[in-house]
C-alpha positions in Angstrom: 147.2 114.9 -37.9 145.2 112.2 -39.6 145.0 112.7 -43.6 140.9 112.1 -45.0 140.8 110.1 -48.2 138.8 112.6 -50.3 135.1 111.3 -51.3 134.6 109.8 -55.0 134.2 112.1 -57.7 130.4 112.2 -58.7 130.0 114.8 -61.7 127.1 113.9 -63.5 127.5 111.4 -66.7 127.9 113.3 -69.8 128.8 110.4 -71.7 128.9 106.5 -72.9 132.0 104.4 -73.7 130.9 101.0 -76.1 133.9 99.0 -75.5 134.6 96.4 -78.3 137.3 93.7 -79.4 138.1 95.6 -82.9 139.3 94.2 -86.0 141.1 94.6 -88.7 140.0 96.9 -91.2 142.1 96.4 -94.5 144.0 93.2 -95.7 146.8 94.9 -94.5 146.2 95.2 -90.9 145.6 91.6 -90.4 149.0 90.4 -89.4 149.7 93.5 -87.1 146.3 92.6 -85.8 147.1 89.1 -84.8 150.4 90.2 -83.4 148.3 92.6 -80.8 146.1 89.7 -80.5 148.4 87.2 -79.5 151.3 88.8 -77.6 152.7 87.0 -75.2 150.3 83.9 -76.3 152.3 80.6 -76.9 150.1 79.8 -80.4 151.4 78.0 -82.4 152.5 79.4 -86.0 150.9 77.2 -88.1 147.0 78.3 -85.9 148.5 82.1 -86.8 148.8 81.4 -90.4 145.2 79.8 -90.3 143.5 82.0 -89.1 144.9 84.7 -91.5 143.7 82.5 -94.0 140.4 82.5 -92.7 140.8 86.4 -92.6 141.6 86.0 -96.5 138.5 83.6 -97.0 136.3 86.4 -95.8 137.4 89.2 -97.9 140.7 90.1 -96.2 139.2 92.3 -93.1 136.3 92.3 -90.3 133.4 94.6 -90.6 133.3 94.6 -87.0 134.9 98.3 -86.3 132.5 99.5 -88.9 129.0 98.0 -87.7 130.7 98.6 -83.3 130.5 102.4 -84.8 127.2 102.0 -86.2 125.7 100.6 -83.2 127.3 104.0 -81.4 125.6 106.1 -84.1 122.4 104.4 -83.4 122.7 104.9 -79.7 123.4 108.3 -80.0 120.9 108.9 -82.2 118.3 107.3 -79.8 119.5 109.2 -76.9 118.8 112.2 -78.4 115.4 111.4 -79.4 114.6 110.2 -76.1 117.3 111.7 -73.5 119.6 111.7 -71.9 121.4 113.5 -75.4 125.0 112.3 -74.8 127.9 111.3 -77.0 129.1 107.8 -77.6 132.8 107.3 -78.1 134.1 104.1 -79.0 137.6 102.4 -77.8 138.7 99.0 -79.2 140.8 96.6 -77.2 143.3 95.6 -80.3 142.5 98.0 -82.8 142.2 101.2 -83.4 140.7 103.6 -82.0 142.3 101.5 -78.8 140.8 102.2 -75.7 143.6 104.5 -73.9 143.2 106.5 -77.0 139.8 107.1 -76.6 139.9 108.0 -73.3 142.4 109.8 -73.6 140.1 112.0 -76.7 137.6 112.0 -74.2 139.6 113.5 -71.3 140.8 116.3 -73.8 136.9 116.8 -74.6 136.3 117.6 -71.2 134.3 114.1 -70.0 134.6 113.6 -67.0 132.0 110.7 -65.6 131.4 107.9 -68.5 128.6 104.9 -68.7 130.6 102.1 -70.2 129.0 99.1 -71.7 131.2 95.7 -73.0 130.0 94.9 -76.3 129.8 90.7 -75.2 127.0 89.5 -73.4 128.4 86.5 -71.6 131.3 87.6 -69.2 134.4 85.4 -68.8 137.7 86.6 -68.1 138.3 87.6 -71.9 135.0 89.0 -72.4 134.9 91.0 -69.4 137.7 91.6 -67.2 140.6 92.5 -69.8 138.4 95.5 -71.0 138.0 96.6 -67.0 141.9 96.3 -66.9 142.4 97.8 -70.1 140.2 100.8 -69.1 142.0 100.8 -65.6 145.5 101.4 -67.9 144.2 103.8 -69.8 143.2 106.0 -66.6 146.1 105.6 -65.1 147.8 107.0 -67.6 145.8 110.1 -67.2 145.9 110.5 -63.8 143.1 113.2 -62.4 141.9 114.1 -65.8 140.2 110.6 -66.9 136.7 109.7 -66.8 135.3 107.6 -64.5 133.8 104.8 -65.7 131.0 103.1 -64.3 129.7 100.0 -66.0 126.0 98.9 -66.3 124.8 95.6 -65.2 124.5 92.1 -66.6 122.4 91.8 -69.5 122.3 88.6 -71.1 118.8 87.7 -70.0 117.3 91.1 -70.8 114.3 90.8 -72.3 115.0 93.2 -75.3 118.1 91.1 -75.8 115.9 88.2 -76.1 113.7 90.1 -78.2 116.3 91.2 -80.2 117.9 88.0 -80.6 115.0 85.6 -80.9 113.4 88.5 -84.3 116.9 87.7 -85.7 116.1 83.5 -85.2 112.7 83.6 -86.4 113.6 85.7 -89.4 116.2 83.2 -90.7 113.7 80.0 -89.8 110.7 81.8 -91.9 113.5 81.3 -94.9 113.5 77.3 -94.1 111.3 76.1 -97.1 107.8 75.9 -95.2 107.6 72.2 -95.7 110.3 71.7 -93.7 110.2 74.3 -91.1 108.8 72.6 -88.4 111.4 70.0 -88.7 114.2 72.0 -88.7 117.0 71.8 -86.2 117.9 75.0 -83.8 121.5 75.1 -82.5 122.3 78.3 -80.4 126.9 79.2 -80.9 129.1 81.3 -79.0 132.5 80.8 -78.6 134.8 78.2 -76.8 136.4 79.0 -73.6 138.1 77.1 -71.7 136.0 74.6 -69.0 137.9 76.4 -66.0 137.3 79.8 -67.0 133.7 79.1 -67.9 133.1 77.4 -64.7 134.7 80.3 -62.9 132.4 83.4 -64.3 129.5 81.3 -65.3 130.0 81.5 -68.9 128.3 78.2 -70.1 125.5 78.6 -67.5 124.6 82.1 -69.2 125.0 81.1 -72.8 122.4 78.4 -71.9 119.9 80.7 -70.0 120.1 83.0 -72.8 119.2 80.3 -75.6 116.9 78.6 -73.5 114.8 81.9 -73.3 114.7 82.4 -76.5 113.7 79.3 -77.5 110.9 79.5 -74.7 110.0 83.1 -76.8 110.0 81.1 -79.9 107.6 78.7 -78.8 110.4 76.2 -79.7 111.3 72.7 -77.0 114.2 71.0 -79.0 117.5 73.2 -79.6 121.2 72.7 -78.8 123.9 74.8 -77.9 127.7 74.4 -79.8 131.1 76.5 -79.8 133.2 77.6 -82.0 136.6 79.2 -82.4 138.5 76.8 -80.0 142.3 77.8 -79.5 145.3 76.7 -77.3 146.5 73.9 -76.1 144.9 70.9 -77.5 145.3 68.9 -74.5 143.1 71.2 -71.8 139.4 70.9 -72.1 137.6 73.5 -73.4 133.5 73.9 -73.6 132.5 71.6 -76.3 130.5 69.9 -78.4 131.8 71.8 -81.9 129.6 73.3 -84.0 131.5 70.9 -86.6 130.6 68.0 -84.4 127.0 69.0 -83.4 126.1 69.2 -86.4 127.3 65.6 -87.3 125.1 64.5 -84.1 121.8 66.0 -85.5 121.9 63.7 -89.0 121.5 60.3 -87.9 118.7 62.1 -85.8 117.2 62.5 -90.0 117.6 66.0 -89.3 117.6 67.6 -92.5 117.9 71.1 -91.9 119.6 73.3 -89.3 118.9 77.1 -88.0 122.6 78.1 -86.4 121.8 81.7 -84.0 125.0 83.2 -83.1 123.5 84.3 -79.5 127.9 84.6 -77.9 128.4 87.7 -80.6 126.8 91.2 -80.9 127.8 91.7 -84.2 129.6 89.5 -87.4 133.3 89.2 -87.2 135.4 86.3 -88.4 134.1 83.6 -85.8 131.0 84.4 -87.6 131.8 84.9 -91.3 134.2 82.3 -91.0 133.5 79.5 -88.6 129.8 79.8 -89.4 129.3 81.0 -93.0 132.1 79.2 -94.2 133.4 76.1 -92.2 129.8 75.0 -90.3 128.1 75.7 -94.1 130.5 73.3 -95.9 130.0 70.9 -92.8 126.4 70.9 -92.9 126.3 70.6 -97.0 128.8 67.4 -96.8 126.2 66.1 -94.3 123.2 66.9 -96.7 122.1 69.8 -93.8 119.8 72.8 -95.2 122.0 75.4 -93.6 120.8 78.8 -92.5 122.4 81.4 -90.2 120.3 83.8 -88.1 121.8 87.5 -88.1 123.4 88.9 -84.6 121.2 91.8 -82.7 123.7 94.5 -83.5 121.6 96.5 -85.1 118.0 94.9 -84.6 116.2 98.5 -82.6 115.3 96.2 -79.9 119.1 95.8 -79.1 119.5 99.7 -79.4 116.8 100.1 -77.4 118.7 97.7 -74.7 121.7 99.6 -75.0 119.6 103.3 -74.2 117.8 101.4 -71.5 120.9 100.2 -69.7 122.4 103.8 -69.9 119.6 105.6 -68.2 119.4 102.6 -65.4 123.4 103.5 -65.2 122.5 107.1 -64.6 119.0 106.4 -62.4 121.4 104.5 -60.1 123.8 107.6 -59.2 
């Protein structure tokens, strides 16, 4: 007698999963951090001890766990103003709370059907798949009690994420002194990847659709895109120009001031605090570059509003 695969489960969602990198949250936990980081990663130690020196340079933690948990308290907030009224748990891929043990909290809370969103815009393997895997672990391990998952679409060219990130642009460029506004330089930064991987989920393509938007909202023609953060092997290619080396373009241009919009991140963590705030500031001032960093949408409403917008489409769709 032939055995029927049972259907999918389809309980109705009765909750959303914001699934983030984590970070460090006390001097303390930056080593053990790294190590989670890094396992099984052939870096070499003298880039481990560098970048916990950048960790040290920026006050000796990320504030990333704290503002990933304000942006949850936001969304739920919103969701119960305008429905559907759900909780928002949060589960970190190398920090706590880590994602099996979140869904793990959430199977013992009785969740059984979950709309997850990635907390990166631009999906490459990093950015999107290891969270899908990491989840996949973490139900395994349960078995018939964990959620389900089901993940809302692409949403680097939403318009609220373009509204959200081009407020946060034009914000920092009304702080250019006014004589020089018009003038000044727009480079859009995310992170390096490397060329393969980019070329393989589109990663480059995005980041570029995204700034080119919201430049087009801005009203602004001229503007650049750089990367920052590059790791690994120094001998494969990885997306380039720089951020360190863009900037060193725009001078003999007579550039004399610069507007840097983090469009890759969601919220500040050390590739901003650091690489930005820090390496591309001291860059720009050796190169006589005005310097000013736009702030990421994390907490703009219009990226909130995103966020509430792509759980009801989530929930419209089932």
């Amino acid at each position: 007698r032939s055995r029927m695969t049972p259907p999918p489960r389809r309980d109705p969602h009765d909750s959303v999963l914001l699934l983030a990198f984590g970070g460090p949250v006390r001097p303390g936990d930056v080593r053990p951090f790294l190590d989670n980081v890094l396992r099984g990663k052939p870096v070499p130690r003298e880039r481990y001890e560098e970048v916990v020196r950048h960790y040290e340079e920026v006050g000796g933690a990320s504030p990333l766990n704290r503002l990933t948990f304000a942006q949850a308290e936001a969304l739920r907030d919103l969701l119960a103003r305008a429905g559907p009224a759900l909780p928002v748990y949060v589960g970190m891929r190398h920090w706590e709370p880590y994602i099996a043990e979140t869904l793990a909290a959430m199977a013992r809370e009785g969740r059984r059907r979950a709309v997850g969103i990635v907390l990166a815009a631009h999906r490459s393997p990093a950015s999107w798949e290891a969270y899908l895997t990491a989840v996949a672990g973490a139900q395994k391990g349960l078995g018939e009690a964990a959620p389900v998952v089901d993940y809302v679409a692409p949403w680097s060219d939403h318009p609220l994420f373009i509204e959200a990130l081009a407020a946060r642009t034009l914000q920092t460029l009304r702080t250019v002194p006014e004589e020089r506004r018009a003038g000044a330089s727009l480079v859009f930064t995310a992170h390096s990847i490397p060329v393969e991987r980019s070329r393989q989920a589109g990663y480059a393509e995005g980041l570029s659709r995204t700034a080119g938007l919201v430049a087009e909202r801005l009203g602004i023609r001229a503007w650049s895109l750089a990367y920052t953060s590059r790791s690994g092997n120094p001998r494969d290619p990885w997306l380039e120009p720089d951020i360190g080396d863009a900037l060193r373009d725009l001078r003999p241009g007579g550039a004399r001031d610069v507007v840097v919009s983090p469009i890759g991140f969601v919220s500040d963590h050390v590739e901003v605090l650091y690489d930005l705030d820090i390496a591309a500031r001291r860059t720009a001032g050796d190169l006589g570059l005005g310097f000013f960093r736009a702030g990421t949408a994390g907490d703009h409403p219009g990226f909130t509003q995103l966020l509430s917008t792509l759980v009801r489409d989530v929930i419209a769709r089932a």
